[in-house]
MARLUMNU-746089 format. One record per residue (C-alpha): residue in three letters; x, y, z. Coordinates in steps of 0.25 Angstrom, whole numbers, padded with zeros to 4 digits, always signed. Each point is the difference from the previous one (the first is absolute). Layout:
N
ALAXYZ ...
END
This chain:
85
UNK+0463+0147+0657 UNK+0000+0004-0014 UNK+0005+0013-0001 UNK-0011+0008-0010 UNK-0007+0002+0012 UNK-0001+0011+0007 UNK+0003+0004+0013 UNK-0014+0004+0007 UNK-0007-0011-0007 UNK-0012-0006+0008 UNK+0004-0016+0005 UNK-0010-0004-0010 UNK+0009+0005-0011 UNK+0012-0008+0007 UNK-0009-0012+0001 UNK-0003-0001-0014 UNK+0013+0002-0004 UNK+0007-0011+0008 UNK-0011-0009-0006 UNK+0001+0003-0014 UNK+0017-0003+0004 UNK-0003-0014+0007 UNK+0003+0005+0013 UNK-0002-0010+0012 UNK-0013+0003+0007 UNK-0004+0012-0010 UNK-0015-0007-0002 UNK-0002+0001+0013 UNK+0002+0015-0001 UNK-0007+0001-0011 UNK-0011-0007+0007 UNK+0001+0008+0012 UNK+0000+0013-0007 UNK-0012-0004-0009 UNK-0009-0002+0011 UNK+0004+0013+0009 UNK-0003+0007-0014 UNK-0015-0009+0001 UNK-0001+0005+0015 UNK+0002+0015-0004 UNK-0009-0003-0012 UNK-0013-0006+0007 UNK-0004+0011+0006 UNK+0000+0009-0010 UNK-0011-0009-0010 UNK-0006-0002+0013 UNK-0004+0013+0000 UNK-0001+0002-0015 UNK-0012-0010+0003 UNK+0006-0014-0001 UNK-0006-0011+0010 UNK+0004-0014+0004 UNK+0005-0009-0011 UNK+0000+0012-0011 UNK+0008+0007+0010 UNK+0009-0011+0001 UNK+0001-0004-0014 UNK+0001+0016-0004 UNK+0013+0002+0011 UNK+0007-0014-0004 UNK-0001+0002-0016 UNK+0003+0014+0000 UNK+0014-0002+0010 UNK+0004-0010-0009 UNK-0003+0008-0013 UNK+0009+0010+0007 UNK+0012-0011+0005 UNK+0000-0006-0015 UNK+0001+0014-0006 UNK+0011+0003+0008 UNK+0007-0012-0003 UNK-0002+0002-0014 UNK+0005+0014-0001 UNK+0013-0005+0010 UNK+0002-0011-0010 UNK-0001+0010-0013 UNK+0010+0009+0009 UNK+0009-0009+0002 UNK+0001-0006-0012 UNK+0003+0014-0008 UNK+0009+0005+0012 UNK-0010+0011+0003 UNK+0000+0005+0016 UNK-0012-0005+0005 UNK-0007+0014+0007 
END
């Protein structure tokens, strides 16, 4: 694992990074981390008002949002050796 990690981080941290390093089986990670994120999400919009296919929409669109940030920053982190926090 890439060592500007560090130690504490939570598995989505560690899943992005094996991706963004080619690891074997780190889009399944990601994957899996995504939609746990969504899961946690939902309920929150849902009680911010969100129904049916808007609730849907809202917790998919704004999980990924927050997945491709992450990746972004990891990415811009790695390439300038900063440690990822």
């Amino acid at each position: 694992m890439n060592d500007l990690t560090q130690r504490g981080s939570p598995p989505s941290t560690y899943a992005i990074l094996s991706a963004l390093e080619n690891e074997p089986g780190a889009a399944q990670r990601v994957a899996w981390s995504t939609f746990r994120r969504m899961l946690l999400i939902a309920p929150a919009l849902w009680i911010a008002g969100f129904r049916g296919r808007d609730l849907a929409r809202a917790s998919v669109a704004s999980t990924l949002g927050i997945t491709l940030g992450l990746m972004g920053y990891y990415s811009y982190c790695q390439k300038n050796g900063r440690p990822v926090t």
